[in-house]
C-alpha positions in Angstrom: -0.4 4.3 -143.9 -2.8 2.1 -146.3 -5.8 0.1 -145.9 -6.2 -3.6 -145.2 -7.9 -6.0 -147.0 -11.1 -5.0 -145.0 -10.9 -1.5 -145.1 -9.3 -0.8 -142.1 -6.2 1.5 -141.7 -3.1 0.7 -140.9 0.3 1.4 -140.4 2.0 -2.0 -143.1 2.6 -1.1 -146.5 0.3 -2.1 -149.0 0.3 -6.1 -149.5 -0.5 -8.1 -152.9 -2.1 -10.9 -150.8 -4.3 -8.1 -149.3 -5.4 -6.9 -152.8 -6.3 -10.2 -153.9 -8.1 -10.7 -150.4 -10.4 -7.8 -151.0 -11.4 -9.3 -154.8 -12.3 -12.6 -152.8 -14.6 -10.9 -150.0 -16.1 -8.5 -152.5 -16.3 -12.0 -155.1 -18.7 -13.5 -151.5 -21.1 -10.7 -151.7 -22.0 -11.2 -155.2 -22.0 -14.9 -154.5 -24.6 -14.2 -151.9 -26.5 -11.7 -154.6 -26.4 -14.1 -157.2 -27.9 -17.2 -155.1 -30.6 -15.0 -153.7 -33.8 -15.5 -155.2 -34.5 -11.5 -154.3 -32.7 -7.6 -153.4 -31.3 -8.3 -149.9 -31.0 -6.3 -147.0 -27.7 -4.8 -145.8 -27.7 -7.1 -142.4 -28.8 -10.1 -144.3 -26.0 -10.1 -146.5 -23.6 -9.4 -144.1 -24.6 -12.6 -142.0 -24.0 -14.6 -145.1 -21.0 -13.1 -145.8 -19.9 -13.2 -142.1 -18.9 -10.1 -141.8 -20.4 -7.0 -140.0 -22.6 -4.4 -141.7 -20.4 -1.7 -141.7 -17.8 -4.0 -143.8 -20.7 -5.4 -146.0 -21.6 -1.7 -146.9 -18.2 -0.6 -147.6 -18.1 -3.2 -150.1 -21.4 -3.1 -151.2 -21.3 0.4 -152.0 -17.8 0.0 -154.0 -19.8 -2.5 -155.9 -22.2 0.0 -156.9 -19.9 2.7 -158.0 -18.4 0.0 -160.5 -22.4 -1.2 -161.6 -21.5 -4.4 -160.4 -24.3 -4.3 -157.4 -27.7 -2.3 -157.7 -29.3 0.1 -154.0 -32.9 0.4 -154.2 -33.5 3.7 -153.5 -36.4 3.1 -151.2 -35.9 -0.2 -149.5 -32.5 0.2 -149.4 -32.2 -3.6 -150.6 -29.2 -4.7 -152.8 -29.3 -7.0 -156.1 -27.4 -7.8 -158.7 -26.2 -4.6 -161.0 -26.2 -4.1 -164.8 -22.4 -4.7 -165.1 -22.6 -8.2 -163.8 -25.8 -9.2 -165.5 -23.6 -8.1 -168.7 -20.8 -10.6 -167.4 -22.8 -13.1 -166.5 -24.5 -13.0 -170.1 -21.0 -13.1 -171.6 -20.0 -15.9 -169.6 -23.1 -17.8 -170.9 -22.2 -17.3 -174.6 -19.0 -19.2 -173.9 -20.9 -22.2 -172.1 -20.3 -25.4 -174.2 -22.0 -28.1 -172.1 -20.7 -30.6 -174.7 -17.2 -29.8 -174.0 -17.7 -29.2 -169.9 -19.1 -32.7 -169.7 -16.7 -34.0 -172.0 -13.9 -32.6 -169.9 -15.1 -34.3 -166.6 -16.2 -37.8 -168.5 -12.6 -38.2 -169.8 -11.1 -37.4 -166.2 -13.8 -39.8 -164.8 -12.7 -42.8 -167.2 -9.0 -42.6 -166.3 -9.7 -43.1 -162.9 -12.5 -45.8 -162.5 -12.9 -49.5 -164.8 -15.5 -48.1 -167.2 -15.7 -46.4 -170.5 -17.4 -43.3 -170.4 -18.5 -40.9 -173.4 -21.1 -38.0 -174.1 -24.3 -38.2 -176.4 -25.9 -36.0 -178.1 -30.0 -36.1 -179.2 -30.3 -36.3 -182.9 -33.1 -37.3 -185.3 -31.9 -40.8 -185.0 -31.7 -40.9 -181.3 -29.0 -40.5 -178.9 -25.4 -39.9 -180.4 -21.9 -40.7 -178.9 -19.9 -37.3 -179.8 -17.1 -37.7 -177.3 -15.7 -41.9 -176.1 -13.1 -42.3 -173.6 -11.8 -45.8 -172.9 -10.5 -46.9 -169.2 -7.4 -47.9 -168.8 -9.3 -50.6 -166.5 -11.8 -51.8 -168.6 -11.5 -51.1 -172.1 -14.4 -53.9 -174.1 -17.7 -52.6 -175.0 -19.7 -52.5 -177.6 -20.4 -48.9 -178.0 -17.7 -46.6 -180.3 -17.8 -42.8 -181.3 -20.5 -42.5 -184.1 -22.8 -45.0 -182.5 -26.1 -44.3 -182.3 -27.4 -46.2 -179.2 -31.4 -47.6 -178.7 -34.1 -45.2 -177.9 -35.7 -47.3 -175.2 -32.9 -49.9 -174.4 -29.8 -47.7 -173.2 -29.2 -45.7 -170.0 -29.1 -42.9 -172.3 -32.3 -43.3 -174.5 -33.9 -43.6 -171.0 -32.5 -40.1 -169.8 -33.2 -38.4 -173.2 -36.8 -39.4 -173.2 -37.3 -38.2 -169.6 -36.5 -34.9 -170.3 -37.0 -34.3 -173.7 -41.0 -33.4 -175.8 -42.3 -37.0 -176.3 -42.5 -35.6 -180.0 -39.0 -35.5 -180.6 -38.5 -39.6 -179.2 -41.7 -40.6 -181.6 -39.1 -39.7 -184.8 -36.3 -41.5 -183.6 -38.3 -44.4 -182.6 -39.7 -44.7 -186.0 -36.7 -44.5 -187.7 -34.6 -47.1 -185.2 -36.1 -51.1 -186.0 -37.9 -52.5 -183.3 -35.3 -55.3 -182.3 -32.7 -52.2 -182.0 -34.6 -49.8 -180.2 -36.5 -51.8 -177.8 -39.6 -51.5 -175.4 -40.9 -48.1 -174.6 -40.6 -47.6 -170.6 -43.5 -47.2 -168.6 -44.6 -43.6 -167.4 -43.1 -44.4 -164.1 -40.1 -45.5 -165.4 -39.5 -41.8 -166.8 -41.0 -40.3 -164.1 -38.0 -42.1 -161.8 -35.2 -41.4 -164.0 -36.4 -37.4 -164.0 -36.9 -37.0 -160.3 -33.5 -39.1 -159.4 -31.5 -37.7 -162.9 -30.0 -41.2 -163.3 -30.4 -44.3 -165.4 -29.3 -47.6 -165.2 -29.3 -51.0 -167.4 -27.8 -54.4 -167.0 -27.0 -56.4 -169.8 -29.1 -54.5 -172.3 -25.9 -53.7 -174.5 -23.9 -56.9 -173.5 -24.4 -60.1 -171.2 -23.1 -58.5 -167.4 -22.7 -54.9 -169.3 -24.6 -51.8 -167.2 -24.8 -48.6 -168.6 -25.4 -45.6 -166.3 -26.6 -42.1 -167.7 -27.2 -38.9 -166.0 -28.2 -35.6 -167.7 -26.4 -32.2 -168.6 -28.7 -29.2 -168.4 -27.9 -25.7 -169.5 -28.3 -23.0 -167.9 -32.2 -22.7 -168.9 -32.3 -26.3 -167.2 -32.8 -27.6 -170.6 -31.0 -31.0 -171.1 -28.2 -30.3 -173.0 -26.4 -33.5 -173.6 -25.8 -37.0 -171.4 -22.9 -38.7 -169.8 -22.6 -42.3 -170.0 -20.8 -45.4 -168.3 -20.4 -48.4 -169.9 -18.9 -51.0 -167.3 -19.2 -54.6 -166.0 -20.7 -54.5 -163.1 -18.6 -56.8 -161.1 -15.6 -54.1 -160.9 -18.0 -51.9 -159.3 -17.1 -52.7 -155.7 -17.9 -49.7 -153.7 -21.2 -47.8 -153.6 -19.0 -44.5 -154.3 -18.2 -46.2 -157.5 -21.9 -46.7 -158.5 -22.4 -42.7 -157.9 -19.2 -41.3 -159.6 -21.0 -40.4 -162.6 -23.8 -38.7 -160.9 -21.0 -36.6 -159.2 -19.1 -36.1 -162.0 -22.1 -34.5 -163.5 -23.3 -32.3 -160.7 -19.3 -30.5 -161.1 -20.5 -30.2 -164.8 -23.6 -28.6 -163.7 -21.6 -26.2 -161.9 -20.0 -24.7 -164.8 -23.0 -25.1 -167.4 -25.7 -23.3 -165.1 -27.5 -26.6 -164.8 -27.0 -27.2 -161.0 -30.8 -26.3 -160.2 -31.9 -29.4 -161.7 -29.8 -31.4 -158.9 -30.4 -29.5 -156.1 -32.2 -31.8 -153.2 -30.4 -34.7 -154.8 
């Protein structure tokens, strides 16, 4: 006799598949604990879960043992336990947005007509730290090393949005004016923070657009920016216009950032 993947008895011998089924329903219940804004009830959790409570508790419980899951003693409510706060602050450590978003930019250039890198903020302004030439569409003006304009780039746009207006005041005073370009208006900033995208025709190069969206960690800090560079006539399809913005919301996923898309 052994146990299913649910707990139940029964008369098969024990199964690999149903070991690495019980990891996955346990692996839902934390889900559920660690998208919950609060401890959760026992009935509650199972309903997310969809499972019925006296599943939820067996696993629950078994999460306890292990620290993994938390019982209040008086509500009875379950939360997140010490064990995977400890994992979770481990996993964190080994969180490079640069590299995540550099990871998804190179996938995204090999499969669309535009160049697409990652920049960094420095003292100068933004700072390509990772290029990736298409296949499709392999001219632009912008190269690893560059540093691009504080007010006239996709990116300068994006950094300034999110970034102390302190930190833009020294790179704009050490880029020339013809480079750098005209401050935006308020309103322009206040778009490109509420929609996370930015987007500029033939700032760079005659029927050039650059496209920038943010990378935030997992304090919803920006982190770093991805960036398109493409001509906007091989953009035929409105999914096209939008694969950078979905590229970056997978990168959000692994960074912590996703909060700052959600709604979007």
């Amino acid at each position: 006799m052994s146990e299913d993947a649910d707990g139940e008895t029964t008369g098969q011998s024990p199964k690999r598949s149903g070991n690495i089924q019980s990891v996955s329903i346990a692996t839902r219940f934390l889900n559920i604990l660690a998208n919950g804004s609060e401890a959760m009830a026992l009935g509650v959790i199972a309903k997310q879960a969809g499972t019925g409570s006296p599943t939820a508790h067996r696993y629950l419980q078994s999460l306890v043992k292990e620290g993994l899951v938390m019982q209040d003693p008086q509500t009875g409510h379950y939360d997140l336990g010490p064990t995977a706060l400890s994992i979770g602050i481990g996993a964190l450590k080994r969180v490079n947005p640069v590299e995540i978003a550099a990871r998804h930019t190179k996938q995204l250039a090999s499969g669309y007509a535009a160049s697409a890198g990652i920049a960094i903020w420095t003292e100068r302004g933004p700072t390509v730290v990772r290029w990736y030439r298409s296949a499709l569409f392999s001219i632009s003006s912008v190269g690893l090393g560059d540093v691009l304009p504080v007010d006239n780039s996709a990116c300068g746009l994006v950094f300034q949005a999110f970034l102390p207006e302190s930190q833009i005041n020294v790179a704009r005073k050490l880029q020339p004016p013809h480079f750098r370009g005209k401050p935006p208006s308020r309103k322009i900033l206040e778009t490109v923070r509420a929609e996370c995208w930015a987007e500029l025709t033939d700032h760079l190069l005659p029927g050039i657009t650059g496209q920038a969206v943010p990378v935030f960690d997992a304090q919803q800090e920006i982190a770093c920016v991805m960036t398109t560079v493409t001509n906007l006539g091989l953009m035929h399809k409105p999914e096209d216009r939008k694969a950078l913005f979905d590229c970056a919301r997978q990168a959000a996923r692994e960074t912590g950032g996703l909060d700052a898309f959600t709604g979007l």
